[in-house]
C-alpha positions as CSV (number, residue, x, y, z in Angstrom):
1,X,-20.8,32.7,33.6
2,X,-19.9,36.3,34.7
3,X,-16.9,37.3,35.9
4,X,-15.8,37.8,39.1
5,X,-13.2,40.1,38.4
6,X,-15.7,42.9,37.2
7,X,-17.1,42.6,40.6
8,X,-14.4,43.5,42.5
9,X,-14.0,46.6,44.2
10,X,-11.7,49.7,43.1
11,X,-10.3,49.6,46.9
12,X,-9.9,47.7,50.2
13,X,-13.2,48.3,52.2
14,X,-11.7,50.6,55.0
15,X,-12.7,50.1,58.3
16,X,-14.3,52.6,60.6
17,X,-12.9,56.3,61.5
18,X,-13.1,55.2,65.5
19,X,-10.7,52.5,64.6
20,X,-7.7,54.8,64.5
21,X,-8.1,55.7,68.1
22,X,-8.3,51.8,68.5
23,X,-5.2,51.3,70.4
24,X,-2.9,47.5,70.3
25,X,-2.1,45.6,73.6
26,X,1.8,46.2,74.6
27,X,0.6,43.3,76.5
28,X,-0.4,40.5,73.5
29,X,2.9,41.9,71.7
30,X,4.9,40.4,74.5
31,X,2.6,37.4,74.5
32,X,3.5,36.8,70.5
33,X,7.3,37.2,71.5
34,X,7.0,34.8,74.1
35,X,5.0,32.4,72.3
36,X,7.5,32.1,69.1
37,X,10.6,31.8,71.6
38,X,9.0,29.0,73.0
39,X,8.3,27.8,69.7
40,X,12.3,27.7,69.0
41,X,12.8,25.9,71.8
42,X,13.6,28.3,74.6
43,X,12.3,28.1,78.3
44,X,10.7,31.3,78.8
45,X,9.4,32.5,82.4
46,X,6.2,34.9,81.8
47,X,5.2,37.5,84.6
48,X,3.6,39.0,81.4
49,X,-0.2,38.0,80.5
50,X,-2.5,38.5,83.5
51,X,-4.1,34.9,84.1
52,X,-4.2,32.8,86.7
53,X,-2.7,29.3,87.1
54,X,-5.7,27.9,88.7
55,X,-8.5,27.0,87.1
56,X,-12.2,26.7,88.5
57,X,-12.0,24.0,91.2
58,X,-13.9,20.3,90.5
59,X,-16.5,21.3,92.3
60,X,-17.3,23.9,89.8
61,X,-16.4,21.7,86.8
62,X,-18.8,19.1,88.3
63,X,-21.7,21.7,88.4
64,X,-21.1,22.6,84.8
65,X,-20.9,18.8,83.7
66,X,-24.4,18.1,85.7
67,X,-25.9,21.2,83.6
68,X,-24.7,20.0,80.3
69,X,-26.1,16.8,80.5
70,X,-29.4,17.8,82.2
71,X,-29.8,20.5,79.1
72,X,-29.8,23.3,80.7
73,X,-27.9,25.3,77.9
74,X,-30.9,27.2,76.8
75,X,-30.9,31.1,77.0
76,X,-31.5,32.7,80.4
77,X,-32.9,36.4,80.8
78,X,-30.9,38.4,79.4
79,X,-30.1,39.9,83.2
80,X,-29.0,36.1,83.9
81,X,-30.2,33.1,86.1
82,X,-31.8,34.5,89.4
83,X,-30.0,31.6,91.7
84,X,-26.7,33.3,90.3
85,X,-27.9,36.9,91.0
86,X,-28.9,35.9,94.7
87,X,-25.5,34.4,95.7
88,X,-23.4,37.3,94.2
89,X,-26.1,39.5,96.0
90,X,-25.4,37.4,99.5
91,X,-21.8,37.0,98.9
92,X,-21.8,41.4,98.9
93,X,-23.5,41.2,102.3
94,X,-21.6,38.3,104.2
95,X,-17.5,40.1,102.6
96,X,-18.2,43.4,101.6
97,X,-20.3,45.7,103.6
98,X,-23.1,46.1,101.4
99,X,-26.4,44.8,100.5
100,X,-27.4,45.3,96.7
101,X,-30.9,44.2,95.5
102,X,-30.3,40.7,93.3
103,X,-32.7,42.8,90.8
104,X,-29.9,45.5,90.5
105,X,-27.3,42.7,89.4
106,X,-27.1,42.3,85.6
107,X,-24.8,38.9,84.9
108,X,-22.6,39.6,81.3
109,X,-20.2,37.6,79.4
110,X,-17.1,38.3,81.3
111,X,-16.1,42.0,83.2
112,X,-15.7,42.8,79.1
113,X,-19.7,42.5,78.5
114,X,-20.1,44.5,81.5
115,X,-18.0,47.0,80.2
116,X,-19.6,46.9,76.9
117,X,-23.2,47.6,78.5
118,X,-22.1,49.7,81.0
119,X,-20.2,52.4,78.6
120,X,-23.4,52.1,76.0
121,X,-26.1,52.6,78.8
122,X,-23.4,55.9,80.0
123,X,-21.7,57.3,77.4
124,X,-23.0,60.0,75.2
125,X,-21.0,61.2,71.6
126,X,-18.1,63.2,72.7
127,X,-18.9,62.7,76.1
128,X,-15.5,62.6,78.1
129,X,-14.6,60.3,80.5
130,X,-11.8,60.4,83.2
131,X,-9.3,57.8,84.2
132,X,-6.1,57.4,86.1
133,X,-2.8,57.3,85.0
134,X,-1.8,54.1,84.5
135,X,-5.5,52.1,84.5
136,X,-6.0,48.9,82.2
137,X,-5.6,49.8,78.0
138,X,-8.6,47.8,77.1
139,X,-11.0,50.5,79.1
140,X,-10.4,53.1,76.9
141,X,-11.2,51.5,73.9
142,X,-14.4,50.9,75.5
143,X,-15.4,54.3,75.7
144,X,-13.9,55.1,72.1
145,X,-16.4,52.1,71.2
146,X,-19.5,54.0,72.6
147,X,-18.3,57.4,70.9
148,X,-17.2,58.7,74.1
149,X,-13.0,60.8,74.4
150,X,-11.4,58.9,77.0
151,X,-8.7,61.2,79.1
152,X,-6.2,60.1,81.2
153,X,-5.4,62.1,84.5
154,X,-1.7,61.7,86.1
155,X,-1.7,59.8,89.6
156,X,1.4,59.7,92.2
157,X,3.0,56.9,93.4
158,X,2.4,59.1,96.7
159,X,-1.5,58.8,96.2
160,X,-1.3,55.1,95.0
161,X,-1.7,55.9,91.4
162,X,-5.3,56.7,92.4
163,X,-6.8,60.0,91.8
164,X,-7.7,62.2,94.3
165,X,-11.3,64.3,94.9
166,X,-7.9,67.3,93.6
167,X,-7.0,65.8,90.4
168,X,-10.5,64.9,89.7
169,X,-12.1,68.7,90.2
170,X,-8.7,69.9,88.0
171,X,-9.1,67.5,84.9
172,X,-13.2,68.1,85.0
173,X,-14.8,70.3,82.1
174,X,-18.0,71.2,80.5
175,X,-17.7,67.7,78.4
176,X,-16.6,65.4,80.7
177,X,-19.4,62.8,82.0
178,X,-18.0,60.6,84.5
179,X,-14.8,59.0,86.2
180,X,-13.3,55.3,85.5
181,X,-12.0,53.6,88.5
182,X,-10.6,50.4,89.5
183,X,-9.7,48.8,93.2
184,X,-7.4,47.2,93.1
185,X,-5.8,48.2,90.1
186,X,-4.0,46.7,86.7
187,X,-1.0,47.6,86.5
188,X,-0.3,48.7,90.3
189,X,-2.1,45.9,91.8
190,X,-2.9,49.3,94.3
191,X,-6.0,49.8,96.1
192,X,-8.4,53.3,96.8
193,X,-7.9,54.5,100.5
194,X,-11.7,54.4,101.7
195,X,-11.3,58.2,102.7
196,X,-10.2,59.0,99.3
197,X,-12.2,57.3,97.2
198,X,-15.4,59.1,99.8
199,X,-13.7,61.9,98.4
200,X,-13.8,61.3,94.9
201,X,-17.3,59.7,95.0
202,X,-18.9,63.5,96.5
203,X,-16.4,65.3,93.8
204,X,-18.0,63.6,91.5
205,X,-21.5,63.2,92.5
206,X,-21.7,67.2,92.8
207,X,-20.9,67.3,89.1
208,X,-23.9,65.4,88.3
209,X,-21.4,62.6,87.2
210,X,-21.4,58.8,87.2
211,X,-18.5,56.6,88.7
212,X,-17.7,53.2,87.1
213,X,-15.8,51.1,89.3
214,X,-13.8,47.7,88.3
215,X,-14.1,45.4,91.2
216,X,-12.7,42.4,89.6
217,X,-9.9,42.0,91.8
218,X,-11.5,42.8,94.8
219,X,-10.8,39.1,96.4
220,X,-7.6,39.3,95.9
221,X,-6.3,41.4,98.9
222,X,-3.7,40.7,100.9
223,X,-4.0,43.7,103.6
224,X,-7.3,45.2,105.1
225,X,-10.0,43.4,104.4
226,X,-12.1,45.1,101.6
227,X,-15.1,46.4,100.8
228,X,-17.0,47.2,97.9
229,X,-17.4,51.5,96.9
230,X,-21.1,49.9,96.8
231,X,-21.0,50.7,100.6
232,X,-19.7,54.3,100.3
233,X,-22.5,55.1,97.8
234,X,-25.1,52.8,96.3
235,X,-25.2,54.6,93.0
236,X,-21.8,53.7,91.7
237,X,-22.3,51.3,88.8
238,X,-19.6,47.7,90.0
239,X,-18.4,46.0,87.5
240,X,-16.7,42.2,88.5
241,X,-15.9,38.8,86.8
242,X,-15.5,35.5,87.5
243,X,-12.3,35.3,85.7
244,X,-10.0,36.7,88.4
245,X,-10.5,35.6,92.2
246,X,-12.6,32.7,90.9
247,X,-10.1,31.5,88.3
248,X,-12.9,30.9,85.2
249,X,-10.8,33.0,83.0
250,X,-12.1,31.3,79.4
251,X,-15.3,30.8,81.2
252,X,-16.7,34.4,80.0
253,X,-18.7,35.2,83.1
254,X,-19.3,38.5,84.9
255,X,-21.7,41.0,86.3
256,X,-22.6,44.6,86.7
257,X,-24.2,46.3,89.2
258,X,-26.3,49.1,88.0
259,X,-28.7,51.7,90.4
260,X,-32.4,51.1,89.8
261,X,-32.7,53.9,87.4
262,X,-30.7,52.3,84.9
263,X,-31.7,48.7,85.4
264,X,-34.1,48.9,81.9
265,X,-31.8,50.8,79.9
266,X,-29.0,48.0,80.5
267,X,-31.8,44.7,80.2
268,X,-32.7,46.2,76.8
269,X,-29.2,46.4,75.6
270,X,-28.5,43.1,77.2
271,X,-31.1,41.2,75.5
272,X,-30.4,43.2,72.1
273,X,-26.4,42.7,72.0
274,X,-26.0,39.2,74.2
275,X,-29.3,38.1,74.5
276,X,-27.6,36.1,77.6
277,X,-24.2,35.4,79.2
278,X,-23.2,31.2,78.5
279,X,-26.4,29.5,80.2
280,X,-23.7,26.7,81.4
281,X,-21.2,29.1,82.7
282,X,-24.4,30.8,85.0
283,X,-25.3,27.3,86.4
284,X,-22.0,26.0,87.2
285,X,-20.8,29.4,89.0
286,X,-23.5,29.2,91.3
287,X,-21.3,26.4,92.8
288,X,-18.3,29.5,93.4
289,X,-20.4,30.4,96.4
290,X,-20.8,27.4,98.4
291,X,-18.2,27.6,101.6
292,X,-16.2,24.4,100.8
293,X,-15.2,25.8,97.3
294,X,-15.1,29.5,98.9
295,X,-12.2,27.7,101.3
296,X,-10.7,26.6,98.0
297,X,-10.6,29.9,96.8
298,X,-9.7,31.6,100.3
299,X,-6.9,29.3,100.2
300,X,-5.8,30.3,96.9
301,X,-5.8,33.6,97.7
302,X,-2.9,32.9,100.5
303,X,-0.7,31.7,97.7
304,X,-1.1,34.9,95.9
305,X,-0.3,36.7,98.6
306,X,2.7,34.1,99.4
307,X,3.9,35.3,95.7
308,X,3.9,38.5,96.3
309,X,5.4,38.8,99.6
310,X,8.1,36.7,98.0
311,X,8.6,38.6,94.8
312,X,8.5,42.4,95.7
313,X,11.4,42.2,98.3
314,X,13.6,40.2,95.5
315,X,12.9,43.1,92.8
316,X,13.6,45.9,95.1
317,X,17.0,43.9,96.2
318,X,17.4,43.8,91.7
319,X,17.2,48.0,92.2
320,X,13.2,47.2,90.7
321,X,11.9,49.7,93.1
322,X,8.1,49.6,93.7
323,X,7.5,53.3,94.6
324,X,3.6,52.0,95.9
325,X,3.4,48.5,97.1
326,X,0.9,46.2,96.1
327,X,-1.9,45.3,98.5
328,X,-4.3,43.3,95.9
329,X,-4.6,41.8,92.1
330,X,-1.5,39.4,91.1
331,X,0.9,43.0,90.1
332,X,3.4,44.3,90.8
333,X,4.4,47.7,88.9
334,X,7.5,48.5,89.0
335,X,10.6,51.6,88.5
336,X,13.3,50.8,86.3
337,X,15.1,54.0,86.3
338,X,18.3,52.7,88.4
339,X,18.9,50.2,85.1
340,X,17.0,51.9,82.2
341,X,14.7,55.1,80.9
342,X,13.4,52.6,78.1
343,X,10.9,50.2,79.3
344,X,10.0,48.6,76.0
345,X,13.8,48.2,74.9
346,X,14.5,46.7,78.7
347,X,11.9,44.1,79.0
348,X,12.7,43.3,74.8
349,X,16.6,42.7,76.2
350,X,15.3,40.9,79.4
351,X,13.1,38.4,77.3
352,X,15.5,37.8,74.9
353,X,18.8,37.3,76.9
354,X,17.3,36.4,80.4
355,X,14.6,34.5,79.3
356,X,11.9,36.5,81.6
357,X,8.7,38.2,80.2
358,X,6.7,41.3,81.4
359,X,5.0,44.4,80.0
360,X,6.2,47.8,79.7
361,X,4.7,51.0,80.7
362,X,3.7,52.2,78.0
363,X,0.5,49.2,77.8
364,X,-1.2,51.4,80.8
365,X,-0.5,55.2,79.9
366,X,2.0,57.8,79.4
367,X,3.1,59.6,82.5
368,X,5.2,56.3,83.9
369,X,5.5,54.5,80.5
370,X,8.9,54.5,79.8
371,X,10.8,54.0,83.5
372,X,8.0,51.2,84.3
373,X,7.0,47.6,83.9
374,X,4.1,45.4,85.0
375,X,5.3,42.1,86.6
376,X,2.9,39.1,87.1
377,X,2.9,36.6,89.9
378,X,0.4,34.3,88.3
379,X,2.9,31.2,88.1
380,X,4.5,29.3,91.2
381,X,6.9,30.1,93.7
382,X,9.3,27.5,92.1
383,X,8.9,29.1,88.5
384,X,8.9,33.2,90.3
385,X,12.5,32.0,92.3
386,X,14.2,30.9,89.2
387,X,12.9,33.9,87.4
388,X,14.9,36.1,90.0
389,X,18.2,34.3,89.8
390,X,17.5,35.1,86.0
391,X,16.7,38.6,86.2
392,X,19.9,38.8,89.1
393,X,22.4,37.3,86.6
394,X,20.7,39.9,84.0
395,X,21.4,43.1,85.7
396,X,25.0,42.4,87.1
C-alpha cells in the first residue's frame, strides 16, 4: 500500500488573490455573539440580523405543498416559470407605474443570484463601479467577484444618504462603469427622491453607464406610495426578492429585470451557473400575487410601519438621533455621538450588559462607521418596548 504521507502537499492550498478584498459581515459577527449568549442562557433582544418575523402565509405554503406532491420539482427555464414572470410583470403595472415585458424578467435564486448575473453580465476586469456611502457590505463583494473595484462615494444625512447627479459626476473617471443603487436602503431604511434619482439616472446615462438598482424593499414603505426607477427610465437593470416584503427569506427566490439588449447575455449565464431558481419555490410564489394573500401582506406592512413609528421616537428620546428618518425597509440607522465615537465597542457593551443586539457602522462603510449603528424592527412591538426600557436603563 503506498503512503499517504508522501502525497501530501509542501503547503496549505491558498485560496484566490480576490479573496483578500473579500470582506466579513460585522453583521454575522454580532449574530455569533448573540447566538452563544443565548446559548449560556441569557435573553437576548436582536434588532441585529435583517429578517423578518413572518414567514410566507398558508396560502403560499399550500401552493408549494400542491406542487411537491403533483412533481412539479423539475428544472424550469433557466429565465424561470412564465406564470411567475407574468404576475411580477402585472404586479409592476397595478403598484409601481411601470409596465416591463414578462420576457425582460429573469427569476434567480434569491436578490443574491440576481446580483451574481447581473454583476457578470456588467462588469468588465478593473471596471469600477460606484456606490453610496453606507449601502449593503455584501454588494461589493459582488463586484470584487466579477473582477470589477468597487468605490464607495460619501452621502449626507442632508441628501438621504443617496447620492446626488453632484457626487456622482465628482467620483466618475475614465474606469468607472456604472452606479449601484438601492431604494430603500440597508442600513438607512432611506428612499431616492424621484427628482434626484431623475438626476442621477441622465448623469449617468450621458456617461454611457449602467445603473443597478436594489428594489427589494420597495413594499415596504411607509410614506409616498412608490414607484419603481423602471418608470423613470426603462433601461435601469431591477433587482428584487421575495425574501423581504414577501417574507420567503430561506425560500431563495428573486428576479432581475434586465433591458432587451441584455436579456441573452444573462439567460446564458443563467442556464450555465443555476441552470434554474428552486422549481417549488417558482410555483408556490405565484400564489404571493393573488389579492387575498396581497391583503396579508398589505396588512403586514402596517405593522412594520407600526414598529417604526414606535421605535424611532423612543431612540431619539435615548439621545439615538436619526439625522434622516426612515420612510421604508425594517431600519433604522442611527447617531451615537451624544453617548460614544466607537460604534463597535458600544453595541459590544450594549449586548453584553443590556442584553440588546444591533450592528455597527462600520458593516455598511467608512464615512459614518464609527458614530453609527443599524437597528432592526423585525421582532414585535412587545419584544421592541422591552428592548427600550433596556437600552434606557443602559445609557443613564
Amino acid at each position: 500500500m503506498p503512503n499517504p504521507q508522501h502525497h501530501r502537499l509542501t503547503k496549505p492550498i491558498e485560496p484566490a488573490t480576490r479573496m483578500r478584498a473579500i470582506k466579513p459581515f460585522e453583521a454575522v459577527e454580532v449574530f455569533k455573539r448573540t447566538t452563544a449568549l443565548q446559548a449560556k442562557g441569557h435573553d437576548i433582544i436582536s434588532l441585529g440580523i435583517g429578517e423578518p418575523d413572518f414567514t410566507a402565509p398558508a396560502q403560499v405554503v399550500e401552493t408549494l405543498q400542491r406542487a411537491a406532491q403533483a412533481g412539479l420539482s423539475a428544472y424550469t427555464p433557466p429565465s424561470g416559470l412564465t406564470p411567475l414572470r407574468e404576475a411580477i410583470a402585472l404586479y409592476y403595472q397595478q403598484n409601481l407605474a411601470c409596465s416591463p415585458d414578462p420576457k425582460r424578467i429573469v427569476i434567480t435564486s434569491g436578490a443574491s443570484g440576481a446580483l451574481l448575473l447581473a454583476s457578470l453580465a456588467l462588469i468588465n476586469q478593473g471596471d469600477e463601479v460606484l456606490l453610496p456611502d453606507p449601502s449593503y457590505p455584501a454588494n461589493q463583494n459582488f463586484i470584487l467577484s466579477a473582477g470589477g473595484v468597487p468605490k464607495q462615494i460619501p452621502t449626507t444625512a442632508e441628501n438621504r444618504y443617496q447620492p446626488t447627479a453632484e457626487t456622482v459626476s465628482k467620483h466618475w473617471s475614465p474606469k468607472t462603469r456604472g452606479l449601484f443603487l438601492a431604494s430603500p436602503s440597508n442600513p438607512t431604511g432611506t428612499s431616492i427622491d424621484k427628482d434626484v434619482l431623475r438626476g442621477v439616472i441622465e448623469e449617468v446615462r450621458s456617461r454611457n453607464g449602467f445603473i443597478l438598482m436594489d428594489e427589494i424593499y420597495q413594499g415596504l414603505y411607509y410614506d409616498e406610495a412608490p414607484q419603481s426607477a423602471l418608470a423613470i427610465d426603462d433601461d435601469v437593470i431591477i433587482i428584487n426578492s421575495f425574501s423581504k416584503y414577501f417574507h420567503m427569506t430561506g425560500w431563495r427566490l428573486g428576479w432581475l429585470i434586465v433591458p432587451e439588449s441584455l436579456l441573452e447575455t444573462v439567460d446564458r449565464l443563467a442556464a450555465s451557473l443555476a441552470i434554474c431558481a428552486p422549481s417549488l419555490a417558482q410555483h408556490a410564489a405565484i400564489t404571493c400575487f393573488e389579492p387575498d394573500v396581497l391583503h396579508i401582506y398589505e396588512a403586514r406592512r402596517q405593522s412594520f410601519k407600526q414598529r417604526r413609528d414606535y421605535l424611532a421616537p423612543a431612540l431619539q428620546k435615548l439621545g439615538l438621533d436619526i439625522p434622516a428618518y426612515p420612510d421604508g425597509a425594517f431600519y433604522i440607522f442611527a447617531d451615537i455621538q451624544k453617548h460614544s465615537h466607537d460604534s463597535q465597542q458600544f453595541a459590544q457593551k450594549m449586548l453584553e450588559e443590556a442584553g440588546v443586539a444591533a450592528i455597527p457602522g462600520a458593516d455598511f462603510g467608512q464615512q459614518h462607521a464609527r458614530t453609527s449603528l443599524r437597528f432592526a424592527y423585525t421582532i414585535g412591538l412587545d419584544r421592541l418596548q422591552e428592548a427600550v426600557q433596556r437600552l434606557e436603563k443602559f445609557l443613564a
